[in-house]
C-alpha positions, -999 to +999 in steps of 0.1 A: -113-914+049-124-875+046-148-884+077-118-897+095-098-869+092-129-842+099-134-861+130-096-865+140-091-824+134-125-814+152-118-842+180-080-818+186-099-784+179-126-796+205-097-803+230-077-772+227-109-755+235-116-773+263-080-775+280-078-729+272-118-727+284-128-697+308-154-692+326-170-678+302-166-702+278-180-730+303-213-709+310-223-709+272-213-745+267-233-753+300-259-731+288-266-751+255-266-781+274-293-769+292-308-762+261-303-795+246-311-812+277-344-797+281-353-807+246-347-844+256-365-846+287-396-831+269-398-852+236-370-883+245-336-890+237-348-917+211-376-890+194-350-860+190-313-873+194-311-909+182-289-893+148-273-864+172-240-865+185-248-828+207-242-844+242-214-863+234-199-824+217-208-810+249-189-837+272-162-835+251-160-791+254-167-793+288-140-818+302-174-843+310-198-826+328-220-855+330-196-870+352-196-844+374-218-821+401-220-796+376-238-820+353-262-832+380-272-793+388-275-785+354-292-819+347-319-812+376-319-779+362-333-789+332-355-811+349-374-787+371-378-763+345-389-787+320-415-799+346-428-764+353-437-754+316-480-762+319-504-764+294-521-737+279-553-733+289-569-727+256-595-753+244-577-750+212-546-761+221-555-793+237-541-791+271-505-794+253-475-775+264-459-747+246-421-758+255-400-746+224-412-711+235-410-717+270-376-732+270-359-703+239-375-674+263-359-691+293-327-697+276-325-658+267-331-648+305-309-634+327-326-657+351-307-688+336-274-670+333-276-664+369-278-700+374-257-714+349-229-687+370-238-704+404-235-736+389-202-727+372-182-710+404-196-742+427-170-768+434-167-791+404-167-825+422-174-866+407-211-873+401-230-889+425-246-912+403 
């Protein structure tokens, strides 16, 4: 019953944000998707999100971007900056990648808030997919 209730009252809280978001607001949601995205695509939905409910969160506070353009940019995004972390050359490290630390460092940049800004101001159009 408390469950129900939590979820009911965060469900409306998650709305009002949603439906009084700014630009602002959009860029750090979009942000941490980009975050949470890039996590997935390294390690796999089923290794890091099976008991996680982030995307769905995100969808929900961002009127569903993965329906959208903005969620394919930010989506291939992801992608293309999860496929340019390399492995460390280091004998001792195995050829493996470092992509927490590639990913937090990017996530900090000014370089990603640049795109996430392009990516908000574009035309917000229906996925293609």
């Amino acid at each position: 019953m408390f469950a129900t209730i939590f979820f009911v009252v965060f469900c409306l809280g998650c709305k009002s944000i949603k439906d009084e978001s700014s630009d602002a607001d959009r860029e750090k949601y979009y942000k941490d998707y980009f975050l949470a995205k890039c996590i997935t695509l390294a390690f796999g939905k089923d290794s890091v999100f099976l008991q996680d409910i982030s995307f769905t969160v995100y969808n929900e506070l961002t009127d569903y971007v993965t329906l959208t353009s903005h969620g394919d940019k930010l989506d291939s995004l992801a992608q293309n900056f999860v496929d340019s972390i390399k492995p460390y050359q280091l004998e001792d490290y195995e050829g493996k990648r470092p992509i927490f630390l590639q990913t937090i460092r990017y996530y900090n940049s000014k370089e990603l808030s640049s795109e996430i800004k392009k990516i908000v101001k574009s035309p917000r159009t229906k996925s293609k997919k």
